[in-house]
N, C-alpha and C positions, 0 to 999 in steps of 0.2 A: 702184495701183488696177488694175482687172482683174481678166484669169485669172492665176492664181499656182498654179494645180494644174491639171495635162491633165483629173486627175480629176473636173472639175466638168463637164466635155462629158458630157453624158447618150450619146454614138452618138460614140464615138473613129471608127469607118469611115465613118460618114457625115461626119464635121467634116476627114479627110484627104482624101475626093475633092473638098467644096469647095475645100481647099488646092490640091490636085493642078489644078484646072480654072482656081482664076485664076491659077496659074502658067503654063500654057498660054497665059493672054489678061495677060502681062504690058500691052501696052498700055491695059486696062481691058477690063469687064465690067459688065452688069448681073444684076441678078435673075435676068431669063427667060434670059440666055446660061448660067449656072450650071445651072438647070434643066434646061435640054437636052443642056449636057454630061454633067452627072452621075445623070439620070432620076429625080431626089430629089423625094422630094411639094415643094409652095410652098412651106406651113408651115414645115417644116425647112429649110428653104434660106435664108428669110428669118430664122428663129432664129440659125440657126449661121453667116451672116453675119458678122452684128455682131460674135459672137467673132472670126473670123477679120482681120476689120477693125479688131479691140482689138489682138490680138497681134502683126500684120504691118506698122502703124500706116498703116494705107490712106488714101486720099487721096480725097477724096469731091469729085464734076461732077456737072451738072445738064444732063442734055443738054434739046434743043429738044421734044420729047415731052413733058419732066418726068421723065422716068424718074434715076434716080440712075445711075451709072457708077460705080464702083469700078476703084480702080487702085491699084499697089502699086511707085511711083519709091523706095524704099529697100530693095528687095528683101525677099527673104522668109528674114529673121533674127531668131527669134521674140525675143518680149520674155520670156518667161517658162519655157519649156521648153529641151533641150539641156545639153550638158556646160557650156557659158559661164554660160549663164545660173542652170543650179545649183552651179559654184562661184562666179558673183557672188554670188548668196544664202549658200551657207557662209561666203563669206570674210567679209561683209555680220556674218553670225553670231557668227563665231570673233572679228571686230574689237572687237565691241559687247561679249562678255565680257571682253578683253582689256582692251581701255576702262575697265570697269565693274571689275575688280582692282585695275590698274595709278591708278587713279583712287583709291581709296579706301586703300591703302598707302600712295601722295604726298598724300592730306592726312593723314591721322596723322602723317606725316613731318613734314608741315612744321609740324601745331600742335606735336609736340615738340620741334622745331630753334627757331622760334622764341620759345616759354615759356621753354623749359628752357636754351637758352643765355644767355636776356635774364637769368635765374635766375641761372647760374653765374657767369657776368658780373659780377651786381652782389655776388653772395659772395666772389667776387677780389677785385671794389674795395673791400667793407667789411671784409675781411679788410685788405687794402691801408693805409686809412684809418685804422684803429685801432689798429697799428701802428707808421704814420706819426706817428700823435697822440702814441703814447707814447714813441716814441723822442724825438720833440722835449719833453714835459712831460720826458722825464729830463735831455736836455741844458741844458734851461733853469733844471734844478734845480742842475745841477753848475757852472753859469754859462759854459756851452761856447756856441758861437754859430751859432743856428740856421741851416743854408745850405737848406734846404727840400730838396724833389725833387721831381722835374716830372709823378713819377707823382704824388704826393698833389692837384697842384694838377689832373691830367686827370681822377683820381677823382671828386674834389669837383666838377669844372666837370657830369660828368655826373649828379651826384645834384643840382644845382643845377638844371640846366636839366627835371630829371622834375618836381620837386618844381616850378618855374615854372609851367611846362604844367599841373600838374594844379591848382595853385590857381586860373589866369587859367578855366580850366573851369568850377572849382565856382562863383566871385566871378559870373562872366558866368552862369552859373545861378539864381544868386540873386538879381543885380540884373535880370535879367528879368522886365518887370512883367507879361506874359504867363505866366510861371510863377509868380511868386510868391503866395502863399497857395492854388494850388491843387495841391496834393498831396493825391491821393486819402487815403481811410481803407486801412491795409494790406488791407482786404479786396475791395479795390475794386479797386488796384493789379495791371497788368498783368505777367505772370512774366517776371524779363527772361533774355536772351536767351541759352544757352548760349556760354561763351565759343567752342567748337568750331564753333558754327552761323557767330557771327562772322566767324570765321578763313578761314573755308570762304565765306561769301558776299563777303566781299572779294576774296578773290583768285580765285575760281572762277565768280562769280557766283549766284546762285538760278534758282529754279525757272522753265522755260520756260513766262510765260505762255499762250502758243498751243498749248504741246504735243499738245493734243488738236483743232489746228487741223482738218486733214483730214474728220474726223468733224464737225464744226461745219460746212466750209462745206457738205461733201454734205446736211447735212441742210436747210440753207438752199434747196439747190436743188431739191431733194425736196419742201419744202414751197411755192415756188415754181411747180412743176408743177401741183402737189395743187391748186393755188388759180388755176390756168390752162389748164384742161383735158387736163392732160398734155401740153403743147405748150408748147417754148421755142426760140426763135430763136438763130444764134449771137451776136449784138448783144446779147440777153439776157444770155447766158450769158457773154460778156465782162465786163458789167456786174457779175454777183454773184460774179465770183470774180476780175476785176482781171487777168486774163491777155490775153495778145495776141491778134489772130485766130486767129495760127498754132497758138497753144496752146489756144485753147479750140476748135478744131476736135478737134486729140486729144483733150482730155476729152471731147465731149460722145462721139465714139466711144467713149469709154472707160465712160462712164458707160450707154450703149446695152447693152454688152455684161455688163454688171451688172445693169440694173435691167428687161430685156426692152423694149429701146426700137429705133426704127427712124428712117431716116433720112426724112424725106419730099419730094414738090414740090409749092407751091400750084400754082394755075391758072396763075400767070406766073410759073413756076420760080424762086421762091423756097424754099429747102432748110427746114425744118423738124426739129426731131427729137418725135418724138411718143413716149409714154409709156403705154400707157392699162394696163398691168398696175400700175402704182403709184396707182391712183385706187379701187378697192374700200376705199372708209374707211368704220368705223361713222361716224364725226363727218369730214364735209368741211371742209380746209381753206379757209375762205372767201379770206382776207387774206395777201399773199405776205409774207412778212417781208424786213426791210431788208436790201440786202447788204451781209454781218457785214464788220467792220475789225479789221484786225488790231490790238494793241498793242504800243507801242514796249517794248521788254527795258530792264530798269533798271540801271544799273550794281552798285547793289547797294541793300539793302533796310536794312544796317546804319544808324544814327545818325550823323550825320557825326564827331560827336564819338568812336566808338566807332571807327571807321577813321580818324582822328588818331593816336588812340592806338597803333593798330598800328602807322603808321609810325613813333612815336617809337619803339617797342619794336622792331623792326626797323632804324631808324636808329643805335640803340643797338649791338644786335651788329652791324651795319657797320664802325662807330667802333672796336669792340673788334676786330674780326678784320682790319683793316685795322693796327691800333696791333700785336697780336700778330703778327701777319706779318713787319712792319717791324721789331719788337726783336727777331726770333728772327736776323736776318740782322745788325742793326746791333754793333758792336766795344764798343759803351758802354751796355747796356740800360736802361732806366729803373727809378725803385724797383718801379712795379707789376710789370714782367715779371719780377722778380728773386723779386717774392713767388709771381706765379704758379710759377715755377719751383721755389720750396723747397716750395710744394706738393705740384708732380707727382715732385720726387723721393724724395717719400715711398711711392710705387708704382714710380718708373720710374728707369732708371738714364740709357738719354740721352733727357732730358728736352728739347732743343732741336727734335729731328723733334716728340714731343708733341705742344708748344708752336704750331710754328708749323705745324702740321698741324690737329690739335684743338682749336685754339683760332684759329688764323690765318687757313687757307687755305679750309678747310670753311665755317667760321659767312660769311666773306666774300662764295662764291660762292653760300651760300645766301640772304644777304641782298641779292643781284644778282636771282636767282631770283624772290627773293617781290616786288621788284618787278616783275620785268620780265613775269610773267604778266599781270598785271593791265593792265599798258599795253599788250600783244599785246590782249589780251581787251577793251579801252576800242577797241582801233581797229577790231576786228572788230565789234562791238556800234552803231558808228559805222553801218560797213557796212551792217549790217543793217537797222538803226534810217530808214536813208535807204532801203535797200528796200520795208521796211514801206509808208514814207510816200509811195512811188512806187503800191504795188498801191493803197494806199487814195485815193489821187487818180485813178489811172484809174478806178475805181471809183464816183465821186464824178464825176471828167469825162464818163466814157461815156454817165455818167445822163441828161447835163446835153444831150450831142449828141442820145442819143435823144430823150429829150425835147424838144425843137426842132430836129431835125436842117436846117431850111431856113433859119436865124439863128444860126450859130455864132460868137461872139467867142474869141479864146483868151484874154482876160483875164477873161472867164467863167467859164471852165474853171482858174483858178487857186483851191489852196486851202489855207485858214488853220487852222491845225493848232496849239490850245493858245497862241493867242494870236499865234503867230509864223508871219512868211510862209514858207511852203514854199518850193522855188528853181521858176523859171518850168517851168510843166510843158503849160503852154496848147499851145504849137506841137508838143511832141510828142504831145499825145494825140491830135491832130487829125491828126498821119500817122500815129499808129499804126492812127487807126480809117479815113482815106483808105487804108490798102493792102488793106482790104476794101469800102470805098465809096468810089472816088474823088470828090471835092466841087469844086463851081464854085466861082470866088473871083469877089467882087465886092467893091468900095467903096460903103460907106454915103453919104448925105449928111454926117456928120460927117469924114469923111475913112480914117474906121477900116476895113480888113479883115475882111468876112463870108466866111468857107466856106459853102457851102451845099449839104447832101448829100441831092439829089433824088433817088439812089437807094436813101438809108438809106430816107427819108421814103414812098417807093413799098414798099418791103421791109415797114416798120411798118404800113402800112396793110394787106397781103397777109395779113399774122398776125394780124392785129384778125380780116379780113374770116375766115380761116380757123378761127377759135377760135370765131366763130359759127355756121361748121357744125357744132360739134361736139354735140349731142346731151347734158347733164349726167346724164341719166335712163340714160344708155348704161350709166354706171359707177355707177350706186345699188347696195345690195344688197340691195332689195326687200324683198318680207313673210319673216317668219322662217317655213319650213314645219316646221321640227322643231327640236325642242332637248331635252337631257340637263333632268333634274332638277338 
């Protein structure tokens, strides 16, 4: 968020001697000192502020006047311009198509490593098997005495255990009385699911439902404004977007320097940010909307039954690349490698690298692979999932302080999410919102711990009392005096 181009400064010489003047007043600056240093009209001084306070990530006081102070404790290392920060953005660039390559050649990879091996695989064993069968119906015809081989019985155990699996599926499908008799008409019938889509949502996961997060919450707060005179508090502004004090101080800079917003003080130096260039609407937002929650990421969108199946197909060439490994090194092979071997040397002469390469050591590390994504990616997703559920209970908490900030319980502040408890988040919200309003604690007559933040509650009232100066008629857009055909 931001400037992300110098080019959007309408007065590049006017926006460097801002720069130039609070560097001079590293200690801090207001408005009128900028003015005087730089002899720049108001207007432009207060415009070109707010960018410089987007890109420098300034630190905004409220002295005893009311006046704003500006100051800049991380020195002046843009966020957005310079050699650093246009190769963060190339490299930013050059990652995301490497990504976007390197991502789409490993899954094609992997749906052919694991089709096409699960495929050759079981053409070895039925090749294996039919063989086995016949050697024995010969021996048993010449009355010689069957001694088996250990490959016919591994063959069989694995066409035994697919064939298991896929009947206890179908039987458990049909004695479901919840399925049974409602099979749609084929035309009715939902298109199922590419196997590739499958392959790819199990071990990679789908699509990011928030991906277009960003754009969703600003517009939340956008229309939040729109429906409050262009005036949001940072209490507010914690509230619809779940970030800390500390971070909703940057954005609302951030969001200043965007949408021609300014920092202000009520009467009893409460900081403000005011908006009034985002309030000309043909149709005013009357009603703010709710602050949006994010959604938990799902592990994957497949059919549970449809990722069983992958694992068995993948447990499969595990079995087999483990079993070829092991007989390409062992002194005494079994029938099946002996088969796969009069195979391969029908193409190849030393058939033993092949074997325990192309058939052993590859399908094996790949069958490692295709799990081990999936459970890297269940723990990050964990990760995350416990993030979510953090911004959306501050979110949900903050509401709950502002809204009584003179009665706060933290088991109040606790919230149930899908049925199930959240982990205790009560006593953190309550210092994350004490390191911008420190609260009295008191004891109730029940014996319970109340916070009580008579300064949140003086801050809220300052913002009520301010938003009724505001004049709604200020930002109409009047009678139309002219219009096109």
């Amino acid at each position: 968020m931001g400037l992300h181009k110098h080019d959007t400064i309408p007065d590049k010489a006017a926006y460097q001697k801002v720069v130039e003047a609070f560097k001079e007043k590293r200690s801090g600056a207001t408005i009128a000192d900028i003015v005087s240093r730089t002899a720049l009209p108001l207007s432009q001084v207060r415009e070109l502020i707010s960018r410089v306070a987007d890109e420098y990530a300034a630190r905004l006081r409220v002295t005893r006047s009311g006046e704003i102070c500006y100051s800049f404790p991380r020195g002046f290392q843009s966020r957005y311009r310079g050699f650093g920060a246009q190769a963060r953005r190339l490299g930013e660039k050059l990652m995301q198509g490497i990504k976007i390559v390197a991502a789409t050649l490993f899954k094609v990879w992997i749906m052919v490593m694991l089709v096409g091996y699960f495929v050759l695989f079981m053409l070895i064993a039925l090749a294996a098997l039919l063989i086995s069968l016949s050697a024995s119906a010969s021996r048993q015809n010449s009355g010689e005495r069957d001694e088996g081989h250990r490959g016919m019985f591994f063959t069989a155990g694995i066409f035994d255990l697919i064939i298991r699996v896929w009947f206890y599926c179908e039987l458990t499908k049909t004695l479901d009385p919840a399925r049974r008799g409602t099979r749609r008409p084929p035309a009715e019938e939902k298109p199922r699911r590419p196997l590739y889509k499958g392959i790819f949502s199990f071990v990679f996961g789908d699509k990011d439902p928030d991906g277009d997060w960003p754009a969703r919450e600003k517009q939340a707060v956008i229309a939040y404004l729109q429906s409050r005179n262009g005036v949001i508090s940072l209490p507010e502004l914690m509230i619809l977007t779940g970030r800390t004090a500390r971070e909703a101080e940057d954005l609302a800079v951030s969001y200043c320097a965007q949408f021609g917003g300014l920092p202000e003080a009520t009467s009893d130096g409460t900081v403000v940010y005011r908006f009034d260039q985002i309030l000309m609407q043909a149709e005013r937002q009357r009603e703010p909307r709710a602050a949006p929650l994010k959604r938990p990421v799902a592990f994957s969108v497949n059919p549970l039954k449809m990722n069983v199946w992958f694992g068995i197909l993948n447990g499969a060439n595990l079995a087999f690349g483990s079993y070829f490994l092991y007989s390409a090194r062992s002194a005494d092979p079994s029938f099946l490698y002996l088969v796969a071997d009069a195979l391969a040397s029908l193409a190849v002469s030393d058939t033993r690298v092949l074997l325990a390469a192309g058939l052993g050591a590859v399908p094996l590390v790949f069958s490692l692979i295709f799990w081990l994504i999936p459970a890297v990616r269940y723990g990050i997703l964990k990760k995350r999932n416990a993030a979510v559920a953090l911004e959306n209970a501050r979110k949900r908490g903050y509401a709950r302080i502002w809204e009584s900030p003179l009665a706060v319980l933290p088991e109040d502040l606790e919230i149930i999410e899908a049925g199930k408890p959240a982990p205790p988040v009560g006593e953190r919200l309550i210092k994350e919102m004490g390191s911008y309003a420190m609260p009295e604690v008191t004891v109730d007559t029940r014996g319970k711990t109340v916070y009580v933040f008579k300064e949140l509650a003086r801050e809220k009232e300052a913002v009520r009392v301010y938003r009724l100066g505001i004049n709604p008629r200020d930002s109409e857009l009047g009678e139309t005096v002219f219009e096109t055909d």
